[in-house]
C-alpha positions as CSV (number, residue, x, y, z in Angstrom):
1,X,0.0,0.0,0.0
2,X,1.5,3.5,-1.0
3,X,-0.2,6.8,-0.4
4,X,0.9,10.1,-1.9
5,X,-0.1,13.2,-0.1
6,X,-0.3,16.5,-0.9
7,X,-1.2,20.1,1.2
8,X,-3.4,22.7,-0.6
9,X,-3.0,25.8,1.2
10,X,-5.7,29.0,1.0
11,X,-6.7,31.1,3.9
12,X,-7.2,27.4,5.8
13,X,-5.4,24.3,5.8
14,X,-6.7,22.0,3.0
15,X,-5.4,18.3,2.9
16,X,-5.1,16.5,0.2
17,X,-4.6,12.3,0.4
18,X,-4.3,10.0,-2.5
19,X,-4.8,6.4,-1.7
20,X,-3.8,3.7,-4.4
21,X,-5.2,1.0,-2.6
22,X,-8.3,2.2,-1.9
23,X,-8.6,4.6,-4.6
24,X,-8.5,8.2,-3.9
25,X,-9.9,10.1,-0.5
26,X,-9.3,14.1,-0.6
27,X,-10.4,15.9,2.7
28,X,-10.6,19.9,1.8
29,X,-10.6,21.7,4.9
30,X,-12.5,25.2,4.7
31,X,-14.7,26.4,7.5
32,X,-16.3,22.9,7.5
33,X,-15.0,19.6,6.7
34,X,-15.9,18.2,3.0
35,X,-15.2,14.9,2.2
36,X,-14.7,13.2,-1.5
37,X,-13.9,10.3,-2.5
38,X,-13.1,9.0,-5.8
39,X,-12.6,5.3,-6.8
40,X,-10.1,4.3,-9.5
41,X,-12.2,1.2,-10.3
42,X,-15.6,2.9,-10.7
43,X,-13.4,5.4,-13.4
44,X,-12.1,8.8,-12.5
45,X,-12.5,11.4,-15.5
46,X,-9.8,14.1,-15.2
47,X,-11.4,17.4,-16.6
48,X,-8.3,18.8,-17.5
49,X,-5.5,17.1,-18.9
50,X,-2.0,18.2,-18.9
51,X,-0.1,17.2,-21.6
52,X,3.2,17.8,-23.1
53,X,1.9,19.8,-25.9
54,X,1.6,23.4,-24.0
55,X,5.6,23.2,-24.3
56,X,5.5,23.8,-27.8
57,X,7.7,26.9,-27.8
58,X,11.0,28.2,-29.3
59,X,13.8,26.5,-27.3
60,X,17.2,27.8,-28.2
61,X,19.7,25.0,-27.4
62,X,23.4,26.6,-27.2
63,X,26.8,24.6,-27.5
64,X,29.3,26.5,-25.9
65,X,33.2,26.2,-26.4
66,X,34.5,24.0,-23.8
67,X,38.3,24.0,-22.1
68,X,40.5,22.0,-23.4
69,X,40.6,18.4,-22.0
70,X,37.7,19.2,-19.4
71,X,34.5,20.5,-20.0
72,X,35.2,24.0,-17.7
73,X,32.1,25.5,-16.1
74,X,31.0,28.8,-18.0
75,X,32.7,32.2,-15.9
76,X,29.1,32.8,-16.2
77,X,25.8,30.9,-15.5
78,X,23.5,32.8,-17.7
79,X,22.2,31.3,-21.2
80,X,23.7,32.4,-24.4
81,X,21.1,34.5,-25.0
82,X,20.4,36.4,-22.7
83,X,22.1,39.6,-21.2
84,X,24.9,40.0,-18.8
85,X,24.3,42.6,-15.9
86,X,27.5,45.1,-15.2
87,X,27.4,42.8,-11.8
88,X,27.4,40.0,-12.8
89,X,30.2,40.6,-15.3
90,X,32.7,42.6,-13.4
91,X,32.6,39.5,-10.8
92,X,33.4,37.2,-13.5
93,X,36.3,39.3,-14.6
94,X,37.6,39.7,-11.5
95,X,37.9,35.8,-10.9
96,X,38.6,35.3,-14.3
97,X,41.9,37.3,-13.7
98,X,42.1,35.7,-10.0
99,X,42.5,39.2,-8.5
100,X,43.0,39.1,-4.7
101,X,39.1,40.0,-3.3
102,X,40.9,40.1,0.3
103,X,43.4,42.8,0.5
104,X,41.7,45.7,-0.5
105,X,41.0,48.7,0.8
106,X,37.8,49.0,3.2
107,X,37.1,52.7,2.6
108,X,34.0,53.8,1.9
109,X,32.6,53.3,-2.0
110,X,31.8,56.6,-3.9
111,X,28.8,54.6,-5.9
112,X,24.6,54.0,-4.6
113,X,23.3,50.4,-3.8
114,X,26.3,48.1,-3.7
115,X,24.8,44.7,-2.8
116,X,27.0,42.8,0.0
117,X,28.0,39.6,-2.1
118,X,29.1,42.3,-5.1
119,X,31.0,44.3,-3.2
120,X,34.7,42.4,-2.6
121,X,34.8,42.6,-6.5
122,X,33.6,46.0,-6.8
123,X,36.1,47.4,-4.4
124,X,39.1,45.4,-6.5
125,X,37.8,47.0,-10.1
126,X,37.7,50.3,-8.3
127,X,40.9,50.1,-7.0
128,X,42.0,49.1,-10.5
129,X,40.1,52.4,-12.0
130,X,37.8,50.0,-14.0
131,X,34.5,51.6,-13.2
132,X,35.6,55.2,-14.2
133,X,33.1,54.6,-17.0
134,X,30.0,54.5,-15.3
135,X,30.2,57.2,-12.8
136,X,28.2,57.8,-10.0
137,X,25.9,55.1,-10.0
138,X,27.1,51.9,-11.3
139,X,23.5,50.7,-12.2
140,X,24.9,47.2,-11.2
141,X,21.3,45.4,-12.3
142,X,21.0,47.0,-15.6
143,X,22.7,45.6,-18.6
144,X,26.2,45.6,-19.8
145,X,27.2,46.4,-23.2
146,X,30.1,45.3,-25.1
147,X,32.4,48.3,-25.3
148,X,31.6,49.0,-21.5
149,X,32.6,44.9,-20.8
150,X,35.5,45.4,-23.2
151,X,36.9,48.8,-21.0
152,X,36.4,47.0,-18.1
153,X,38.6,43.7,-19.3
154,X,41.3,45.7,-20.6
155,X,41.6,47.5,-17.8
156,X,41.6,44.8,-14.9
157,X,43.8,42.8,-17.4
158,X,46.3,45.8,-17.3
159,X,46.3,45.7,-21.1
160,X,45.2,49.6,-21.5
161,X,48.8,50.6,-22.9
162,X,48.8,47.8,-25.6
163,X,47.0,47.5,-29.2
164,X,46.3,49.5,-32.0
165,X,43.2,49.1,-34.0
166,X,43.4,48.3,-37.6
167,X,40.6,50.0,-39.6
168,X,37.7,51.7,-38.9
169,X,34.1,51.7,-37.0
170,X,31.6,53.9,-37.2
171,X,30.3,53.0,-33.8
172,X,33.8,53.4,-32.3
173,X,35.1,57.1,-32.0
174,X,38.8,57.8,-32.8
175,X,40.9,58.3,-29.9
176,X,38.4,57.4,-27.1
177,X,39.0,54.4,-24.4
178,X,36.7,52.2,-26.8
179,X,38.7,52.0,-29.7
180,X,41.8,50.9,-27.2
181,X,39.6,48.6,-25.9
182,X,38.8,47.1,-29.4
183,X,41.8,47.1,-30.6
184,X,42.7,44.8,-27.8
185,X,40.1,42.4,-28.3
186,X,40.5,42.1,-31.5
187,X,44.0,41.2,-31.2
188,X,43.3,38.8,-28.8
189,X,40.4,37.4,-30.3
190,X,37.7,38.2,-27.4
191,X,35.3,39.4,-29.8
192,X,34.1,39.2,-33.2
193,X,32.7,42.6,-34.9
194,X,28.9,42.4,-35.8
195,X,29.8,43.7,-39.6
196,X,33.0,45.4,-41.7
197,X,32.0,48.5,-40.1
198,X,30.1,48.1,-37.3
199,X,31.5,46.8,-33.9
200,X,28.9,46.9,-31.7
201,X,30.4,48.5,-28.5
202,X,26.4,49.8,-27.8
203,X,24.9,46.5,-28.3
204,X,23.6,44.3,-24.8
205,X,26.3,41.8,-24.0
206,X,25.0,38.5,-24.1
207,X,25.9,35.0,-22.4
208,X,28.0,33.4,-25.5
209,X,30.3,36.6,-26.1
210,X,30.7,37.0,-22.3
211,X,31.6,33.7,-21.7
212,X,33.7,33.7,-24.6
213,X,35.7,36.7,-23.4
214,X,35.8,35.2,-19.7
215,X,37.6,32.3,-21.0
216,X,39.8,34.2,-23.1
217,X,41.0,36.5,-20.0
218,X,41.7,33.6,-17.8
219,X,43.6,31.8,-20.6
220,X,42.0,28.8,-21.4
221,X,42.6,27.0,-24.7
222,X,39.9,26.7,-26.6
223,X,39.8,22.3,-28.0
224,X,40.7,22.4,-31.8
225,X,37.3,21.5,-34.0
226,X,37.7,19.6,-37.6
227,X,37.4,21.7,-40.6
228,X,38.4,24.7,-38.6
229,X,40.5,26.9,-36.7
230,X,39.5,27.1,-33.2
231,X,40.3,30.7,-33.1
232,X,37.5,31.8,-35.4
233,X,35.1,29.2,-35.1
234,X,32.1,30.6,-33.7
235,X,29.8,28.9,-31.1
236,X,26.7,27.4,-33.2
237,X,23.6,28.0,-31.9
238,X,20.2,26.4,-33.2
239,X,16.7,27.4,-33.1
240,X,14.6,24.2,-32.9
241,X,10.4,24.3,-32.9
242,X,9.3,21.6,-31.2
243,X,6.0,19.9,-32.7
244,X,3.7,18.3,-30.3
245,X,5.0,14.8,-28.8
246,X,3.1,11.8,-28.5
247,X,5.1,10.8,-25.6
248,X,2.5,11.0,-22.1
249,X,3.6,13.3,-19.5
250,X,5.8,11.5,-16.6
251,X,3.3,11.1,-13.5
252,X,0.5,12.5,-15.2
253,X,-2.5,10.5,-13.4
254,X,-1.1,12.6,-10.4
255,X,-1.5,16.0,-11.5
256,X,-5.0,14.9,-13.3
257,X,-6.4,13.7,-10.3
258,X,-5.0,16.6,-8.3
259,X,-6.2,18.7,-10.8
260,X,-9.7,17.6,-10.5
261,X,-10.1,17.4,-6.9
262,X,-9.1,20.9,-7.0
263,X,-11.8,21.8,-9.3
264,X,-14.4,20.1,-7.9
265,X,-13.6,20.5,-4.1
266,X,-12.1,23.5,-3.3
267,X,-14.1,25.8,-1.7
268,X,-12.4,29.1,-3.1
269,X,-13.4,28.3,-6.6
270,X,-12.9,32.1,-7.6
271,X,-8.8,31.6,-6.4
272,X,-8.4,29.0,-9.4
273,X,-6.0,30.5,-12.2
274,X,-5.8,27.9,-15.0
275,X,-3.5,30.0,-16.6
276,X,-1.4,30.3,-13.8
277,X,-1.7,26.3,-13.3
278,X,-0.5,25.9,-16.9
279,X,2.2,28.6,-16.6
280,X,3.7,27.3,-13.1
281,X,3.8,23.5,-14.1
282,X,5.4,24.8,-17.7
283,X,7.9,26.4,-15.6
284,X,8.5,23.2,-13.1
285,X,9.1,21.3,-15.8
286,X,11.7,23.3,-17.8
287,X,13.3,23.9,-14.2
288,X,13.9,20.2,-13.3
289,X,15.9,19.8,-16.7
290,X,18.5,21.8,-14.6
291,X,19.5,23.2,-17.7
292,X,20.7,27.3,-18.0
293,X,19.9,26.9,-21.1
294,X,16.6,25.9,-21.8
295,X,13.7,27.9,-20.3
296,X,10.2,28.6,-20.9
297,X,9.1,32.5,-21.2
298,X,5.5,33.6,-20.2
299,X,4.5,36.3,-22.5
300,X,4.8,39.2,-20.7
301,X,8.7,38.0,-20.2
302,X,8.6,36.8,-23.8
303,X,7.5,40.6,-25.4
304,X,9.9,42.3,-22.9
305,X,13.1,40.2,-23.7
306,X,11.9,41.1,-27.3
307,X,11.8,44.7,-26.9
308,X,15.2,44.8,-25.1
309,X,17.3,42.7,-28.0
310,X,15.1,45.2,-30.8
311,X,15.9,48.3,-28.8
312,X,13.2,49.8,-29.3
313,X,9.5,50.0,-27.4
314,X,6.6,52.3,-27.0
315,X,5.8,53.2,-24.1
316,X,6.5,56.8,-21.7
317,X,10.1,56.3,-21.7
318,X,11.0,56.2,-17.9
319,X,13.9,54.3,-16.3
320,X,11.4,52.5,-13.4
321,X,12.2,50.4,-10.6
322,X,9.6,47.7,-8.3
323,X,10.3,48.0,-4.9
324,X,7.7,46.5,-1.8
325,X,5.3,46.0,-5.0
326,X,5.1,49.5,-6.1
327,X,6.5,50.7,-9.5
328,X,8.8,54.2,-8.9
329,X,10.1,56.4,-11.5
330,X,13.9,56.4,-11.2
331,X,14.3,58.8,-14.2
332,X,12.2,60.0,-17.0
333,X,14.5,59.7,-20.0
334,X,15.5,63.3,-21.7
335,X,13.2,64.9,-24.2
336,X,10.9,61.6,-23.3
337,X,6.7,62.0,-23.0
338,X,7.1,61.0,-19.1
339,X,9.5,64.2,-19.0
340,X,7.1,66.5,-20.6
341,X,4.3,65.0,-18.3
342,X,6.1,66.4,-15.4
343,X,6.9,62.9,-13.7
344,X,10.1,63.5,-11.3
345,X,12.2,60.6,-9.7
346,X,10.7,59.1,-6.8
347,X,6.9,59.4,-8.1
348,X,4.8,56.3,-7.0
349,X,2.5,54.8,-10.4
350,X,-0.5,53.5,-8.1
351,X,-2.9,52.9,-11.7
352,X,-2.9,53.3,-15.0
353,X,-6.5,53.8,-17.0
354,X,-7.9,52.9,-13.7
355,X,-6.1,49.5,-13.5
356,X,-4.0,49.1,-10.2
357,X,-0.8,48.2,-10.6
358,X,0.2,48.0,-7.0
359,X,1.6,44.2,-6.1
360,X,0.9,42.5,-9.5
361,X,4.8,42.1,-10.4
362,X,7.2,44.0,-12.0
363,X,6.8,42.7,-15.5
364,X,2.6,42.7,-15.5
365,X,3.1,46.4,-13.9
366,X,5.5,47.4,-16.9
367,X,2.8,45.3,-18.9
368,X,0.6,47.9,-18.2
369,X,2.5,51.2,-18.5
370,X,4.0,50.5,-22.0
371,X,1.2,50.5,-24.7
372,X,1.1,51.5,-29.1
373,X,2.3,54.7,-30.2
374,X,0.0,57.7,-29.8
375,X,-1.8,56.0,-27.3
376,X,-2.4,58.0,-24.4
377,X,-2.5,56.4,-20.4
378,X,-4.1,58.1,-17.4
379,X,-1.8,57.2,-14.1
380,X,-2.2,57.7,-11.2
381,X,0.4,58.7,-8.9
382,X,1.8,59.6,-5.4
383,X,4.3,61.9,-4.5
384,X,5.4,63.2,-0.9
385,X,2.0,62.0,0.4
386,X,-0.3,63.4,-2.1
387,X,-2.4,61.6,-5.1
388,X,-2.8,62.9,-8.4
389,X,-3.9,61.7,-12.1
390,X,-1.0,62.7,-15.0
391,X,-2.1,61.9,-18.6
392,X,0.8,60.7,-20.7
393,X,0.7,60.2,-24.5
394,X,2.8,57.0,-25.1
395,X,5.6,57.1,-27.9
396,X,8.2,54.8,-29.4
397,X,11.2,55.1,-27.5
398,X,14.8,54.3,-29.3
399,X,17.3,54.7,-26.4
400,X,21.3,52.9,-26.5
401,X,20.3,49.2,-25.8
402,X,22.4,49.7,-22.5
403,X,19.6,51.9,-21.2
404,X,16.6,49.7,-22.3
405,X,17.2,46.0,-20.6
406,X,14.8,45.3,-17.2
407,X,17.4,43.0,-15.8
408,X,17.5,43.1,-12.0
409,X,15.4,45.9,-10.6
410,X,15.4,48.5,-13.2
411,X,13.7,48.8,-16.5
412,X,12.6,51.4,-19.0
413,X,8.7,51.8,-19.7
């Protein structure tokens, strides 16, 4: 005899028993007890079957260079395709080039929001006049791009003095850090140019060319591939659609007949979210593949991914952030519609067209503030303690692509 059991929690303790032997018993807890049971042998019709098909999505599988003899770990877990925060990368480059992270000075930073596990490797770049570049406020959640992770390699690496670039860009000024920068990698082989005369120093640094530079920097060898010199082979990626499989779902008796005593005897039937259901067990399953590179993207995070690759979006063109569940203007972007609406830095969005945004999640709350061009969005806001409606006529916004990613706690709406 086996049992599998399972606890439903909403606003009171539910309990959930499956019974092979006996068939199934669910006790639902809720004010008053209710009791069900359902017995395999008389039949037990799921109403909702889960099946494999709902994963029919784009998955981008990635083979990444490996070390030579060993397969190394990446410098960076993040998947090829998706972009590196300034964080995360100056970490990277800091073990990369083994710097010492323990005898450095303990003075006091001259940047905002440091987090505690960053900040060993941010006092060693700063020390090392990497982070020159940024200024103020290093922005540490928001995006890298490839001339800023370029600078910041060179610079650690103590390679500023060396290279001279060959040709021209018409991204890369003449004279400037950048084209030092390039030069360098380009005689090292960190990275590629996107065309003949286009670099790329603005464009989002992504997973492959980060990982690729990392393992550069620290010196590993890259393994020598038939039919082509390791130096310029670059890492193949391929886009495969999945069509639906006739293979069952693993376990799937258990989440159909936890599925339907859900449906049938749960007493906050209004609390059900099938879409959430769907979404969540999507996600479980792409998460127990263990796999950084293989994911499954709701579509809010599907349409926001796109419109920080494209570089452009419509929307009021503020730099946000989502802090206790509230969305707050960090800085409306120059010459933007938010600017001309008269939002300031540190205004609470409570609504938009009535909507309230307040604890729905960052990307829903985004969701809501972006919309087409010309459209126009009523919010409401909150600022030193007072409540007032600003209308806002939405426009495309084309900002550098360093500006535009959400990653972390900051985005741009």
């Amino acid at each position: 005899m086996s049992k599998t059991c399972s606890r439903l929690r909403a606003g009171t303790p539910t309990q959930a028993c499956l019974n092979r032997h006996s068939g199934v018993q669910a006790r639902l807890r809720a004010g008053t007890p209710t009791q069900a049971c359902l017995n395999r042998h008389s039949g037990v019709q799921a109403r909702l079957r889960i099946s494999l098909w709902i994963l029919c999505v784009p998955v981008i599988l990635s083979f990444s260079p490996l070390s030579a003899g060993a397969q190394s770990e990446d410098p960076i877990r993040v998947a090829d395709n998706a972009v590196v925060t300034r964080g995360d990368f100056i970490r990277a480059a800091v073990r990369a080039l083994d710097l010492d992270t323990e005898d450095v000075s303990e003075e006091l930073l001259p940047y905002q929001r440091v987090p505690n596990a960053l900040l060993p490797y941010i006092r060693v770049a700063h020390e090392n006049g990497a982070l020159s570049i940024f200024g103020g406020d290093l922005l540490l959640a928001q995006g890298m791009s490839r001339g800023e992770a370029l600078q910041v390699a060179v610079i650690l690496g103590d390679l500023s003095q060396e290279g001279e670039l060959q040709g021209s860009f018409k991204d890369v000024r003449a004279g400037s850090a950048v084209e030092k920068a390039v030069a360098i990698a380009m005689e090292k082989h960190w990275m590629e140019p996107l065309r003949e005369n286009m670099f790329g120093v603005n464009r989002m640094l992504l997973g492959a060319d980060a990982n690729l530079l990392l393992r550069k920097m620290r010196g590993d060898q890259e393994p020598e591939q038939e039919g082509g010199d390791a130096e310029t082979m670059q890492t193949p990626t391929i886009k495969v659609t999945f069509t639906r499989s006739t293979r069952p779902l693993p376990k799937s008796e258990i989440l159909e007949t936890l599925w339907q005593i859900v449906n049938e005897e749960y007493i906050y039937e209004d609390k059900i979210n099938q879409d959430e259901a769907a979404y969540s067990a999507a996600e479980a399953i792409m998460k127990s593949l263990n796999d950084p590179y293989s994911t499954f993207m709701r579509p809010v995070q599907s349409r926001s991914f796109q419109s920080q690759i494209q570089g452009r979006l419509s929307g009021i063109g503020a730099q946000v952030e989502y802090k206790d569940g509230y969305l707050i203007i960090v800085s409306p972007l120059r010459g933007s519609p938010a600017e001309e609406a008269g939002l300031k830095p540190g205004d609470i969005v409570l609504s938009v067209d009535g909507f309230n945004i307040v604890d729905i999640g960052f990307l829903e709350a985004v969701e809501h503030v972006r919309g087409p061009d010309g459209s126009k969005a009523k919010l409401m806001i909150r600022r030193d303690g007072l409540e007032f409606e600003v209308e806002v006529t939405r426009a495309l916004i084309t900002v550098p692509e360093v500006e535009i990613t959400w990653q972390g706690e900051v985005a741009i709406v």
